[in-house]
C-alpha positions in Angstrom: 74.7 190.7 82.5 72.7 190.3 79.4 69.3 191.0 79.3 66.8 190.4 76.4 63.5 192.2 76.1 60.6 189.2 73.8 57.5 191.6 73.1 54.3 190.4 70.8 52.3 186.7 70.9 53.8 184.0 71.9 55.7 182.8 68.5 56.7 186.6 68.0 58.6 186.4 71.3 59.6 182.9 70.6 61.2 183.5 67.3 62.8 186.8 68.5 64.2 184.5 71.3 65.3 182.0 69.2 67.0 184.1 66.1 68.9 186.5 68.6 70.2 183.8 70.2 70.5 181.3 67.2 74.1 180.3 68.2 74.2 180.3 71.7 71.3 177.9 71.4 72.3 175.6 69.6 75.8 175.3 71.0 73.9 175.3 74.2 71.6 172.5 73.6 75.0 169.9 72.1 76.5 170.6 75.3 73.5 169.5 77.4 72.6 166.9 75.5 76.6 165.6 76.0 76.6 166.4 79.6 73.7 164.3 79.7 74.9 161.4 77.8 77.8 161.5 79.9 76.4 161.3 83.1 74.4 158.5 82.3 77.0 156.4 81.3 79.2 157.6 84.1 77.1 157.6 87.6 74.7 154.8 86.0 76.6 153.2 83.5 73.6 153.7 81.0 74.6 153.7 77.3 71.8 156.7 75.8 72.6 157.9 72.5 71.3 161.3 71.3 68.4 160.4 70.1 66.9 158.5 72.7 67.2 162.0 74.5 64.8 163.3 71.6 62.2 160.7 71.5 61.1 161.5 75.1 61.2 164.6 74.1 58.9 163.9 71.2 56.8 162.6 73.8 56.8 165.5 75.9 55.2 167.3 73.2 51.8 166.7 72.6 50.9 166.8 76.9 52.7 170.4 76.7 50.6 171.8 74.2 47.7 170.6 75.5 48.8 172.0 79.0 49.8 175.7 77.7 49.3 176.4 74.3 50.8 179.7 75.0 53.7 178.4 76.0 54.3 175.3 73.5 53.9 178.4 70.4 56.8 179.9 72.0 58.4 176.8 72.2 57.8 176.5 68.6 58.8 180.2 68.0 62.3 179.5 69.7 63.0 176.7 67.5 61.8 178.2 64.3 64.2 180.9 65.0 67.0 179.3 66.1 66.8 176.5 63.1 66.6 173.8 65.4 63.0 170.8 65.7 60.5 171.8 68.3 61.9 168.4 70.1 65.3 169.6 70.1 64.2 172.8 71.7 61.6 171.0 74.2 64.8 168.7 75.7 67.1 172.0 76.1 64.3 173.0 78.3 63.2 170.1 79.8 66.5 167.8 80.1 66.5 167.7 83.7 63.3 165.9 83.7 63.8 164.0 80.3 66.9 162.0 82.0 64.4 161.0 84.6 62.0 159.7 82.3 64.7 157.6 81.0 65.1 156.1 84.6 69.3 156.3 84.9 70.2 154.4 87.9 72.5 155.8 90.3 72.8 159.6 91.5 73.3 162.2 89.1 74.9 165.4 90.0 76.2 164.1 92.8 77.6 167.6 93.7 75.5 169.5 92.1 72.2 171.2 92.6 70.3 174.6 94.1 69.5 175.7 97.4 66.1 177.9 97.8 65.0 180.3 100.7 61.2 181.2 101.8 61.4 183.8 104.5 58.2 185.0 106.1 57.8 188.3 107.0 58.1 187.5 111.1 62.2 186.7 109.9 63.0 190.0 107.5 63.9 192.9 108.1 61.4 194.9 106.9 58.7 192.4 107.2 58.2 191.6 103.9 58.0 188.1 102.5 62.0 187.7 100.7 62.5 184.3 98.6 65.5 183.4 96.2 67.9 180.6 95.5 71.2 179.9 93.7 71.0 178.0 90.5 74.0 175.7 89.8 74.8 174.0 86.7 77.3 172.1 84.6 80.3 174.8 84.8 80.5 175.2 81.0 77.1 176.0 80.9 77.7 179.6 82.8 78.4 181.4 79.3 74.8 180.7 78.3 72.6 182.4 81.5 70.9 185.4 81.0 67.6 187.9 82.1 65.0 187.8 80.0 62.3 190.5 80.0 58.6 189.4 78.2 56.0 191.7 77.2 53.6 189.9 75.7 50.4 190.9 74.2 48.1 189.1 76.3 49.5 188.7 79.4 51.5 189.6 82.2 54.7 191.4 82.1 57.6 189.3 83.0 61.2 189.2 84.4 63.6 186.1 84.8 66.6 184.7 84.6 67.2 181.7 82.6 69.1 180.3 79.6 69.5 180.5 75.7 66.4 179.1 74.3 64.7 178.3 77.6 61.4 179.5 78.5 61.0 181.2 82.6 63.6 179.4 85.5 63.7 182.1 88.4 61.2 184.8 87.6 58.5 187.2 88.8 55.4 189.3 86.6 54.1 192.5 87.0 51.0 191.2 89.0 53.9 190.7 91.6 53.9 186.2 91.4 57.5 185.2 92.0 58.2 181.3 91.6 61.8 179.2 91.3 62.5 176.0 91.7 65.3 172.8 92.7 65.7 169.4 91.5 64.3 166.4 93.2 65.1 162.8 91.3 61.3 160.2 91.8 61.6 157.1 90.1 57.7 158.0 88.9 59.0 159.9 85.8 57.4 159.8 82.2 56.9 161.8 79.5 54.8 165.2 80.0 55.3 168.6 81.5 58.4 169.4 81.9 59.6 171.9 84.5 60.2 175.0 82.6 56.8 174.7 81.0 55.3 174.7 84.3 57.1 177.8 85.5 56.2 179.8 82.5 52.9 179.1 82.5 52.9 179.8 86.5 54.3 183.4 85.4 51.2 183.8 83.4 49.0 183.6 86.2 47.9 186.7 88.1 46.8 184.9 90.7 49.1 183.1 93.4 45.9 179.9 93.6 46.7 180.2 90.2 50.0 180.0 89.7 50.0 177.1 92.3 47.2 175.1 90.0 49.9 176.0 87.5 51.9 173.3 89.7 49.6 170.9 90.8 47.1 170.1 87.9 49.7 169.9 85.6 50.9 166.4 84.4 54.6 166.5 85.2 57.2 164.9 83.6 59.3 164.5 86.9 59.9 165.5 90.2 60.5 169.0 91.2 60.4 171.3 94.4 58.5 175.0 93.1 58.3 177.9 95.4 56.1 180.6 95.7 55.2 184.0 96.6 53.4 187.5 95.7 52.6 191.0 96.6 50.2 190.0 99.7 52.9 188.1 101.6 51.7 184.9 101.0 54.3 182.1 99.9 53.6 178.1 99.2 56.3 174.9 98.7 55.5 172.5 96.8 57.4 169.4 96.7 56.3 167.1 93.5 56.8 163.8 92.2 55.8 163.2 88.8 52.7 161.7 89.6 52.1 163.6 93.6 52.6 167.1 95.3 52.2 167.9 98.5 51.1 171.9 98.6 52.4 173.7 102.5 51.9 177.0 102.7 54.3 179.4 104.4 52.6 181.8 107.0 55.6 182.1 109.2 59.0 181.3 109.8 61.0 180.1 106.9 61.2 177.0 104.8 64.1 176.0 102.7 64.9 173.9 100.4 67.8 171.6 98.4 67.5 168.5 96.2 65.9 165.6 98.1 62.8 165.6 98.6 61.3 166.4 102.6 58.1 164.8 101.8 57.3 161.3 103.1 55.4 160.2 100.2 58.1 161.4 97.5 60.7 160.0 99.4 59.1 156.3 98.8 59.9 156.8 95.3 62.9 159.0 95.3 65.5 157.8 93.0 68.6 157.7 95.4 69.6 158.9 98.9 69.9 162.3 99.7 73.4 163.4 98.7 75.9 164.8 101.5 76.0 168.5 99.9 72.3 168.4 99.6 72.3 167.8 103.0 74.6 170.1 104.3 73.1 172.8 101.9 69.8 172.9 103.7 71.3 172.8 107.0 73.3 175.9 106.2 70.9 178.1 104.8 68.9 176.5 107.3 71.1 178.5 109.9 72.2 181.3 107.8 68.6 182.2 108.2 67.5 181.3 111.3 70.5 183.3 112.4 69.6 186.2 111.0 65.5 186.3 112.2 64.0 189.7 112.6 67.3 190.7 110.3 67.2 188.4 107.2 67.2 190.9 104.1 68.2 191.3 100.5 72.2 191.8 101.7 72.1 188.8 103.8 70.0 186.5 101.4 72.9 187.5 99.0 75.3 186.8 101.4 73.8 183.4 102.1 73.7 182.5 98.8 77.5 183.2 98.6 78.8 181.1 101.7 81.2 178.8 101.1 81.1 176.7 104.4 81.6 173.5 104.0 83.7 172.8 101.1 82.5 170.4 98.7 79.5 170.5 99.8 79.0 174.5 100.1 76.0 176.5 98.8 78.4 178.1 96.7 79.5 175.9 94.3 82.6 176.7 92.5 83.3 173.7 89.7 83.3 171.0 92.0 83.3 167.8 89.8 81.9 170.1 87.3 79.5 171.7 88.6 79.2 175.7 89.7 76.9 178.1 90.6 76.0 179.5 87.5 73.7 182.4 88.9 71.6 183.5 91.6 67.9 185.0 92.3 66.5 187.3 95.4 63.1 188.7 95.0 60.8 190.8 97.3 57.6 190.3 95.3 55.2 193.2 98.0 58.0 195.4 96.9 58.1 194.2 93.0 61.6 193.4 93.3 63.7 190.9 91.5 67.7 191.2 91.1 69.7 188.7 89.8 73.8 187.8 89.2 75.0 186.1 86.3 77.8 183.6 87.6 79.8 183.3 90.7 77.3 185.1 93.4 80.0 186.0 95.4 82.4 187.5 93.2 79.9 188.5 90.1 77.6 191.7 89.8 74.2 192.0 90.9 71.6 193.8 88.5 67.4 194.8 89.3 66.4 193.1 86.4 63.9 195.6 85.8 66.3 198.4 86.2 68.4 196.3 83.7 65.3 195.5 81.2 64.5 199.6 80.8 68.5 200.4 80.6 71.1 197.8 79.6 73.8 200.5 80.7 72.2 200.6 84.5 75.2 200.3 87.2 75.1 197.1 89.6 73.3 196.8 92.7 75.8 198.1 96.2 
């Protein structure tokens, strides 16, 4: 698994990020933008050309660096050093939401998506708060994951993994905030914040109320579900639409999570019906870990995001209709732990990303 260590301000990291990875990005970002383009015309028969992927984009950019100026210089920094505009680099992070904003009809990604755990500390092991998800993609996107590690010069140390030229997906800092997140389509969509912006500026935070304002107060581009968690034991959901959030914090028991949204008032202005694998999904983890209260742990949570009941419509997701899990997160944030696979999580390694970050020649996880 590759891991890159950013160190420096934010457009010292950015530009490191983007000229290390100059051609991986920008291979990366045609083959969003494509997949993008395709789906449009081919689940809502939507004619987009390219650039009417960048002028929402374009519009994205002045509420992000208003948001986290931080943030938006790396964003800059990325596309300096990778050759590419700042809009170009803001849609490869942001595309998810940006096809929202351009209100495609029909359901996207009909078999795709991630599934996301919470499990209090009354259902582990060793009573410790353990959160995580799988993070499935477009299957030709799996060459471009990887860990980043940032050290930057104000601020808190971070590991995640994530993509070429992206900012923070699935990540924790050194103050022990852990955050990821899954898709949810609202019809309420329009340029501003997009998701990964909000994440990495979460990561920034020291706090967990913090982190969570990160979330709330921020004027998002589309709808996302963001969990939570830290080194007290305390965890939150937050389900958003672009325009609402509803905030529930976890004290006990677990709460999981797929791609439609749970919460009355985002369901009103949800895009389509809930899909049968996002369904099944949360029924399944659902179970896998109810069935494992007072046992659920870091080999189970692996093993959960792994299972392949159900088909089509499994957690695991192995190229169905394009679509496969491209990696997969578990973090124990009272513990300061984060480990992460690149790829198939049932068949691909499993790395302590900070293990990985202080030696790229560390041996996988048992």
């Amino acid at each position: 698994m590759k891991m890159l260590t950013l160190t420096g301000s934010p457009r010292e990291m950015g530009r490191a990020f983007g000229e290390s990875e100059r051609d991986a990005i920008r291979e990366f970002f045609a083959l969003r933008v494509a997949n993008a383009i395709m789906q449009a015309a081919k689940y809502g028969g939507q004619e987009v050309a390219p650039g009417g992927v960048l002028d929402v984009a374009r519009r994205c950019v002045a509420p992000t660096r208003a948001y986290d100026p931080a943030g938006f210089e790396e964003l800059s920094g990325i596309a300096e050093g990778a050759g590419l505009s700042v809009e170009e680099i803001l849609a490869l992070n942001g595309l998810t939401d940006i096809r929202d904003v351009l209100s495609w009809p029909g359901q996207l990604d009909a078999f795709g998506g991630c599934t996301s755990f919470i499990a209090q500390r009354d259902v582990t092991a060793d009573g410790q708060v353990l959160v995580g998800q799988t993070w499935d993609l477009a299957s030709d996107n799996m060459p471009f994951v990887l860990g980043v590690h940032r050290v930057p010069a104000d601020g808190p140390e971070t590991w995640c993994l994530t993509t070429a030229g992206c900012l923070s997906l699935i990540g924790m800092n050194d103050a022990g905030v852990a955050i990821g997140t899954t898709n949810v389509r609202t019809t309420d969509a329009r340029p501003g914040v997009t998701y990964l912006s909000i994440i990495h500026k979460a990561l920034s935070a020291r706090d967990l109320d913090d982190a969570v304002r990160a979330v709330t107060e921020a004027p998002r581009a589309g709808g996302h579900y963001y969990y939570m968690a830290d080194g007290g034991g305390r965890a939150f959901a937050i389900e958003c639409s672009a325009r609402s959030h509803a905030v529930t914090e976890v004290t006990r028991g677990y709460f999981n999570h797929t791609n439609h949204c749970k919460v009355p008032g985002n369901v009103v202005v949800e895009g389509a019906a809930p899909s049968s694998t996002s369904l099944q999904r949360l029924g399944r983890i659902d179970a896998l870990v109810a069935g494992g209260a007072g046992a659920f742990d870091v080999a189970r949570a692996r093993a959960a995001l792994s299972d392949d009941a159900n088909g089509s419509d499994a957690i695991l997701r192995v190229d169905y209709d394009g679509i496969s899990t491209n990696g997969a997160v578990v973090m124990a944030p009272e513990r300061g732990h984060i480990e992460a696979c690149h790829g198939l999580p049932h068949q691909s390694p499993w790395f302590d990303l900070k293990a990985l970050a202080a030696d790229p020649a560390v041996a996988p996880l048992a």
